[in-house]
C-alpha positions in Angstrom: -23.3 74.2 25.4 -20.1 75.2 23.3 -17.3 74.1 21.8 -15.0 75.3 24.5 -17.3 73.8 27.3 -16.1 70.3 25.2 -12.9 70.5 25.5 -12.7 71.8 29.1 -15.1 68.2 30.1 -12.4 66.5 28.1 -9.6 67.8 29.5 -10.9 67.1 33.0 -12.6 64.1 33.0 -11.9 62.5 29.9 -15.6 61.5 29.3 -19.1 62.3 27.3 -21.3 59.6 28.1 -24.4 59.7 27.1 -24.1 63.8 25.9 -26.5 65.1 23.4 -24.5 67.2 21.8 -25.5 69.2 18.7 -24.8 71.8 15.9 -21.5 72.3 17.2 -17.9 73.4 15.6 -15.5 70.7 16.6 -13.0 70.6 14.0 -9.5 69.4 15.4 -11.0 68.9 18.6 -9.0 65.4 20.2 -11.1 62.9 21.5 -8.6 60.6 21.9 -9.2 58.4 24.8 -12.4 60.0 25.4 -15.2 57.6 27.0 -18.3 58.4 24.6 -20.7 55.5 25.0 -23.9 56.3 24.1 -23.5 60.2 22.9 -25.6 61.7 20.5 -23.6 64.2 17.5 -25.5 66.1 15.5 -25.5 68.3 12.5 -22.0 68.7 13.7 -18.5 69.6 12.2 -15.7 67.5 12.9 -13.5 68.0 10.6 -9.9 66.4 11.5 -11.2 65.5 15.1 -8.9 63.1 16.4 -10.8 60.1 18.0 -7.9 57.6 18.6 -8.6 55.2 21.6 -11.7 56.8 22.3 -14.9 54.4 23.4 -17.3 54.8 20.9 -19.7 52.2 21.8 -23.3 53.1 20.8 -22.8 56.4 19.9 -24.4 57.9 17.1 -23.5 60.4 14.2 -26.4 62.1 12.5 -25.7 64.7 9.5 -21.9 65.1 11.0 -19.3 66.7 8.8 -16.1 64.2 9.2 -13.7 65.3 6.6 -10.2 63.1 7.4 -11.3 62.1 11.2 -9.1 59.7 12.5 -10.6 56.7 14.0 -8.1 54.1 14.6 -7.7 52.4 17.2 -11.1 53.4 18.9 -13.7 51.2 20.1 -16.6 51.8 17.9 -18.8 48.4 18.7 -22.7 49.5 18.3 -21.6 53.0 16.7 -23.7 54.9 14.0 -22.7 57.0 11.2 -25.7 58.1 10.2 -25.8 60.7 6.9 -22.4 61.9 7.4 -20.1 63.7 5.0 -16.2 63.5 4.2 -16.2 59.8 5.2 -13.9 57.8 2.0 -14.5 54.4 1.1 -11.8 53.2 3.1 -13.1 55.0 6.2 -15.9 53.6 6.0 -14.6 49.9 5.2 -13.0 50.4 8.3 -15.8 51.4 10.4 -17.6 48.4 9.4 -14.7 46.1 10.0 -14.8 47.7 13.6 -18.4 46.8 14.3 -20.2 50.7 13.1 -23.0 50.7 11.3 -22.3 53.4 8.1 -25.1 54.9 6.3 -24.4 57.5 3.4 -26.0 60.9 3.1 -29.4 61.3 1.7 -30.6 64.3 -0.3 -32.0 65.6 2.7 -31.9 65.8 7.1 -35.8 65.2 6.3 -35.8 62.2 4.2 -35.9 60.1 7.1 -38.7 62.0 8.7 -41.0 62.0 5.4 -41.0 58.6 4.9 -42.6 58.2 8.2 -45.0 59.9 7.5 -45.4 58.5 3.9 -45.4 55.2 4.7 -46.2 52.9 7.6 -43.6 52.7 10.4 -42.9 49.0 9.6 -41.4 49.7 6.5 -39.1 52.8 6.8 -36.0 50.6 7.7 -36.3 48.8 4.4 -37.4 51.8 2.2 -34.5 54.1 3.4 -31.6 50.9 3.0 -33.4 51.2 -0.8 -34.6 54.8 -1.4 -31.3 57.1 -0.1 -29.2 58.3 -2.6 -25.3 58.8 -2.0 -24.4 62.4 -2.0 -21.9 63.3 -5.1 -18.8 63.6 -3.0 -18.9 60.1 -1.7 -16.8 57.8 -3.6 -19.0 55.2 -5.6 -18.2 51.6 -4.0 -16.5 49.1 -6.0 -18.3 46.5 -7.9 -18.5 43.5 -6.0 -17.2 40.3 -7.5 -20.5 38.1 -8.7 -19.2 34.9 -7.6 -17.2 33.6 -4.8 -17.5 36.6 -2.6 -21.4 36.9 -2.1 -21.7 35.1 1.4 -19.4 38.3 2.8 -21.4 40.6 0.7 -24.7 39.6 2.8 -23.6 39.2 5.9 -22.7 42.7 5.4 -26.0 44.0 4.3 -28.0 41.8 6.8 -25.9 43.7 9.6 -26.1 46.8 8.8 -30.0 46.0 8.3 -30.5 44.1 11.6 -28.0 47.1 13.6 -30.2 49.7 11.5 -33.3 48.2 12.6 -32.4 47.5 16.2 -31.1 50.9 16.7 -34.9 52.2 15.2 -36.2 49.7 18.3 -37.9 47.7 15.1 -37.2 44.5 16.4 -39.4 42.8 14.3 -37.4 43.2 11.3 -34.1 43.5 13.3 -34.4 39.7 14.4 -34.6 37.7 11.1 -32.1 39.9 9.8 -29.6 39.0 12.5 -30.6 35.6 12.9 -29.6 35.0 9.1 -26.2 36.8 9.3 -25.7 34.2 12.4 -26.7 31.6 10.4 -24.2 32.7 7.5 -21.2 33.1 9.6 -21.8 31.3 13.2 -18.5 32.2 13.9 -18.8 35.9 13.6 -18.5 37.7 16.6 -20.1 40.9 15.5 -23.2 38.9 14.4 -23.7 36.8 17.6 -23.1 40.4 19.5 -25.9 42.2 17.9 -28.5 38.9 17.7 -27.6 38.8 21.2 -28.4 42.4 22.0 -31.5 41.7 20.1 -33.2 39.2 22.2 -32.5 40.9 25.0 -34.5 44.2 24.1 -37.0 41.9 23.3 -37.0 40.2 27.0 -36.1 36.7 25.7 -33.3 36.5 28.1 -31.9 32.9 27.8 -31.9 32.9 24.4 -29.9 36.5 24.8 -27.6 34.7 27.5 -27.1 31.6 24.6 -25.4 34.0 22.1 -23.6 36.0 24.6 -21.9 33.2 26.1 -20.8 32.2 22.3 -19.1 35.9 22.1 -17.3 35.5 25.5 -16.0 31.8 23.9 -14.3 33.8 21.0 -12.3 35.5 23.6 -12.9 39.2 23.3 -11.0 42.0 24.4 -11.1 43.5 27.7 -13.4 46.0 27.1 -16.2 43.8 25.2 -15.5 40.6 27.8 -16.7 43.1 30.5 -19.6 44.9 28.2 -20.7 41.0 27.6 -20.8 39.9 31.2 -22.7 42.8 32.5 -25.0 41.9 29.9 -25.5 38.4 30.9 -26.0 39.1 34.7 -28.2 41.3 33.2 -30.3 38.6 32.0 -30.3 36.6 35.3 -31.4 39.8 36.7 -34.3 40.5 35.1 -35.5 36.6 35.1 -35.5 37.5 39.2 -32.2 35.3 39.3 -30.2 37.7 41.5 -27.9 35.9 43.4 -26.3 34.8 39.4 -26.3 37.9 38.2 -24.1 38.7 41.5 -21.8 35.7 40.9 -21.4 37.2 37.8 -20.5 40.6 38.9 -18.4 39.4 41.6 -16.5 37.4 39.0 -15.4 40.1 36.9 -14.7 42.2 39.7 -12.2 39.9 40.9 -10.9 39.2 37.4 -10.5 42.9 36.6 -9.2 43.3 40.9 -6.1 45.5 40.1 -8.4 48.1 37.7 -9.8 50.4 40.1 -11.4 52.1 37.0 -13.6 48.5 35.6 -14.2 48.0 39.5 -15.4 51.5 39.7 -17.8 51.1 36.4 -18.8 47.7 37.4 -20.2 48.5 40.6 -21.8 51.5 39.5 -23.2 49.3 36.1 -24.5 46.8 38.8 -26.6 49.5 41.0 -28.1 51.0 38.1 -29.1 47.4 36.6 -30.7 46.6 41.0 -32.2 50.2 40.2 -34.2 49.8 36.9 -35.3 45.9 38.2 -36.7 48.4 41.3 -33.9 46.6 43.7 -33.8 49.9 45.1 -32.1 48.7 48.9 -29.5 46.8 46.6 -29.0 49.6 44.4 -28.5 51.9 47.6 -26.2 49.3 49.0 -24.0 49.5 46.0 -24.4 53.3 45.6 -23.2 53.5 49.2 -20.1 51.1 48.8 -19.8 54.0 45.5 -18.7 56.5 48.2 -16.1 54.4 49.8 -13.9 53.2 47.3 -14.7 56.2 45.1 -12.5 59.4 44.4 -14.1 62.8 46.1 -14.9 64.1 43.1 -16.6 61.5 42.3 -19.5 61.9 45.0 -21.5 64.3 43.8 -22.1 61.7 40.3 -23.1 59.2 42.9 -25.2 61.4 45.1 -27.0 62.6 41.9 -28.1 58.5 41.2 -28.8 58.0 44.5 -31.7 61.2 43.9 -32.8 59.2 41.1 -33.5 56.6 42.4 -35.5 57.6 45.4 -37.4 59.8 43.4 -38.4 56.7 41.6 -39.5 55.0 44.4 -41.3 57.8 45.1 -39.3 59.3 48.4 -39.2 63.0 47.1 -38.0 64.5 50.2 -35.0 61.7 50.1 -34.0 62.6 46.6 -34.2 66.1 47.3 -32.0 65.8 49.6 -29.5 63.4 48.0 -30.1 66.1 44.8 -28.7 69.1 47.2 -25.8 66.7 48.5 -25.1 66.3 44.7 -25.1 70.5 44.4 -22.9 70.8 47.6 -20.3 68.3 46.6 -19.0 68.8 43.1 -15.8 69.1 42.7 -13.6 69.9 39.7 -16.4 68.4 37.7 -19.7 70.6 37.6 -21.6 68.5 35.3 -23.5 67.0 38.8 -24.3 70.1 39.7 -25.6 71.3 36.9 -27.9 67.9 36.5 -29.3 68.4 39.9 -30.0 72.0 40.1 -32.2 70.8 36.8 -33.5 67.4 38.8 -35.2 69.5 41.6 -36.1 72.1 39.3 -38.1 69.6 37.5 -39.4 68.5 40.5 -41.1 71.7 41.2 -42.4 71.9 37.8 -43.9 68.3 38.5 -45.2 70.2 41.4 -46.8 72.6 40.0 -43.8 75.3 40.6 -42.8 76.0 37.3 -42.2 79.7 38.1 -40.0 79.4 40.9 -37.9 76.2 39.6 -37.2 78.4 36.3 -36.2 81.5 38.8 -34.0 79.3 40.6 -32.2 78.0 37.3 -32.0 81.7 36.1 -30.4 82.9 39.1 -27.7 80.4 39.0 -27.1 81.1 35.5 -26.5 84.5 36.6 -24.4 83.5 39.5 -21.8 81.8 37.1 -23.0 78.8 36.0 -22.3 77.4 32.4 -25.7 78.0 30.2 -24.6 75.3 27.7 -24.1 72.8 30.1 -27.5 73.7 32.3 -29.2 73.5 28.6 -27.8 70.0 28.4 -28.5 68.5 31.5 -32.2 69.8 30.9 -32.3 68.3 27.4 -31.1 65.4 28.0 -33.8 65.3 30.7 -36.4 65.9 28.6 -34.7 63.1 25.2 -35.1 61.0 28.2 -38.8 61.3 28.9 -39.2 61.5 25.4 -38.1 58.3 24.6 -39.9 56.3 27.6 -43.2 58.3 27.1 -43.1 60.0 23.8 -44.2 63.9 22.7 -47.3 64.3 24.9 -45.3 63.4 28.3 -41.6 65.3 27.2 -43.3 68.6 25.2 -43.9 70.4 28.6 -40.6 69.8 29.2 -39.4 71.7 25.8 -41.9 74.2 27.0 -40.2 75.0 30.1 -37.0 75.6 28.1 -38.1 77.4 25.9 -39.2 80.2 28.8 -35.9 79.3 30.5 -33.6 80.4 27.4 -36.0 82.9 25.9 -33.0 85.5 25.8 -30.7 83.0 24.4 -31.2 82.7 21.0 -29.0 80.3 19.7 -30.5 77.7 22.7 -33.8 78.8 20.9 -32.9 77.8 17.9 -31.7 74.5 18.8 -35.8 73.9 20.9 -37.1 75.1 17.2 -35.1 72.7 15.5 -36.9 69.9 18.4 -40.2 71.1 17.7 -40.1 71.0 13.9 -38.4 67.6 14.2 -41.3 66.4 16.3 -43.3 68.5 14.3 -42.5 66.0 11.6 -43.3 63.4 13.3 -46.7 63.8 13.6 -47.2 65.2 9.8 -48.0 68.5 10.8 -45.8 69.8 7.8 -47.0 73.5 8.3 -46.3 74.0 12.2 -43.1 72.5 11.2 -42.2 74.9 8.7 -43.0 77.5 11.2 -40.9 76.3 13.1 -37.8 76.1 10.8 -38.3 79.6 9.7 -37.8 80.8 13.1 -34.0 78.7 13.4 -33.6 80.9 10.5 -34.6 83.9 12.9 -32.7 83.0 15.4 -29.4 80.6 14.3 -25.8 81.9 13.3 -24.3 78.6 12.7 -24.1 78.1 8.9 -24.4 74.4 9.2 -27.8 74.5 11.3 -28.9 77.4 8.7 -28.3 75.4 6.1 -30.2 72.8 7.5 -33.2 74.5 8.3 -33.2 76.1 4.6 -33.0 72.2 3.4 -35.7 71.0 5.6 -37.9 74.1 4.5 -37.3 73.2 0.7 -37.9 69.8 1.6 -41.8 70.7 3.0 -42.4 72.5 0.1 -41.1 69.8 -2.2 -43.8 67.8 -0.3 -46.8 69.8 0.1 -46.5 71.1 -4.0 -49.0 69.4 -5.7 -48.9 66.4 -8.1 -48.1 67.4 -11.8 -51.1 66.8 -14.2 -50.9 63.7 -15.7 
């Protein structure tokens, strides 16, 4: 992936959902209007990036260089700005206002990582909202007044601990630090949101359904009123209440009838819900009825979940299939294309063809088609298996990618940065010094050099031994 690949997805489909995207130059890019829910930056430069109007729900800056980014008027409910630079005190006043959870730099990309494996994974929320320094280019916050103005101050800090928390999947200190900013300011949207979101990773769906009701009482915009009623049929779907969570669908729809662009997302947001609850004839159904009211080029998306989801019910020769309808029909937009060719390639690593799936990926690279976005596709494969089964189920993955792109160095570097990460993780300080030195082999971007160099420093901060006393 590049920076020009960016811009080109931008310009022709106006959305990056879900995109891992990282190490990238994307200073003055415009993200206006830009649908971005759920995308991962990181280590990136944005410097004057324009994000005006864009959808910024749940999506997450890590180590990102925002130097006068403009933010206004984007939707930035559930967004992290984790570690960034450039950011001023009013910036991030206003990110906070809008719902984003704003954490300042620490001394180092590793900090977080260290701590883990310092200290038990219960704790790491709490010892990071203490522990991390400011970086000296961040203006110091103003003193807060000591009376009159501390019930504002908390809700605050209980926020951005409960979204900090939730977003870590430590629910256990996520809830009471919710539940207390609700029971500060019951009135406060934002709170009542994330408690909400809350209980409902934890499965306690009614009490989920409770606080989301209370947000749709406040009257919320159109974008969050349809976020929050997807959610609640959400909940009757997964308490095996189906027929309410289709009232509920159907409701919207009809409220939102002239939008063919809500209609569009709230069908395809209702097939994937009948998908994950293994509905898979209702998810068809609704994948089907996809294809009818749906622009050409928007098939081949739809073929490629319809793949998915008969390779999870375990019909591989269906979701071949639907994957080589995906391949076939792509129009204007290639990202389908690309994130099938990868989806049966996978499949014939899972069956036991790892040779000839990473042939067939080679030769269309060679045929034309884009390495960066290929590289994504796979990765975001592989984040994916890594967060539902952790290292020992994704690694093979990195492994295959790193044979894919073993003439591509700067994709190399970015797998090195992954395995020292993970590395990390599991405390094995030298293997991930190893490999740091090697994005140090391999990288030209100053920013990721910089941040292997750091990370390196960081090891050997950690492994020096204890002055004598």
């Amino acid at each position: 992936m590049n920076r020009k690949a960016i811009i080109d997805e931008i310009a022709q489909n106006k959305t990056l959902k879900r995109w891992e995207i990282r190490d990238l130059n994307l200073s003055e890019v415009d993200f206006s209007g830009v649908d971005c829910t759920g995308t991962a930056f990181a280590g990136c430069a944005m410097r004057e990036a324009r994000f005006a109007g864009a959808v910024l729900a749940e999506t997450r800056f890590s180590d990102c260089h925002l130097d006068r980014a403009v933010f206004r008027g984007a939707s930035l409910r559930g967004a992290v700005f984790d570690g960034c630079r450039g950011l001023t005190a009013e910036n991030v006043n206003f990110l906070r206002d809008q719902g984003a959870t704003v954490t300042e730099p620490s001394r180092s990309p590793l900090t977080y990582a260290m701590v883990a494996v310092a200290i038990m994974a219960a704790l790491v929320v709490g010892y990071l909202m203490i522990g991390a320094e400011p970086d000296p280019g961040m203006p110091a916050p103003e003193a807060e007044p000591t009376s009159g103005a501390e019930a504002p101050k908390d809700l605050s800090a209980l926020l951005t601990e409960g979204i900090e928390a939730l977003a870590a999947r430590d629910y256990g200190n996520a809830l009471p630090s919710l539940e207390r900013a609700v029971s500060i300011a019951p009135d406060n949207t934002e709170a009542q949101y994330q408690l909400a979101r809350c209980l409902l990773e934890m499965e306690r769906y009614d009490d989920a359904r409770e606080h989301f009701e209370i947000v749709l009482s406040k009257n919320p915009a159109m974008n969050e009123d349809v976020a929050v009623r997807q959610f609640i049929a959400e909940t009757y779907q997964r308490t095996g209440r189906a027929a309410d969570a289709d009232k509920v669908y159907h409701a919207v729809e009809e409220k939102y009838a002239g939008n063919a662009a809500i209609v569009y997302g709230l069908v395809l947001n209702h097939a994937h819900l009948r998908w994950k609850t293994k509905d898979y004839d209702g998810a068809h159904e609704l994948l089907d009825r996809l294809l009818k009211i749906g622009e050409r080029d928007q098939h081949s998306g739809v073929h490629l979940v319809k793949g998915l989801v008969y390779k999870d019910e375990g019909k591989r020769d269906l979701a071949r299939e639907a994957f080589r309808t995906a391949e076939r029909t792509a129009e204007g937009n290639l990202r389908p294309q690309y994130d099938a060719q990868v989806q049966l390639a996978i499949m014939d690593i899972e069956d036991g063809h790892e040779e000839t799936a990473l042939a067939e990926l080679k030769r269309a690279l060679a045929k034309g088609a884009d390495d960066g976005q290929v590289f994504n596709a796979f990765f975001q494969v592989y984040a994916e298996e890594f967060g539902q089964g952790g290292w020992d189920k994704a690694s093979p993955l990195l492994d295959s990618m790193q044979r894919m792109f073993d003439e591509k160095p700067r994709y190399l570097a970015t797998l090195h940065v992954e395995y020292g990460k993970r590395a990390m993780d599991r405390g094995m300080l030298d293997e991930a010094k190893r490999h740091f030195e090697r994005v140090q082999e391999l990288s030209k971007d100053p920013a990721q050099l910089a941040w292997a160099a750091e990370s390196i420093e960081e090891i050997l901060r950690t492994q020096a031994p204890a002055p004598l006393q």
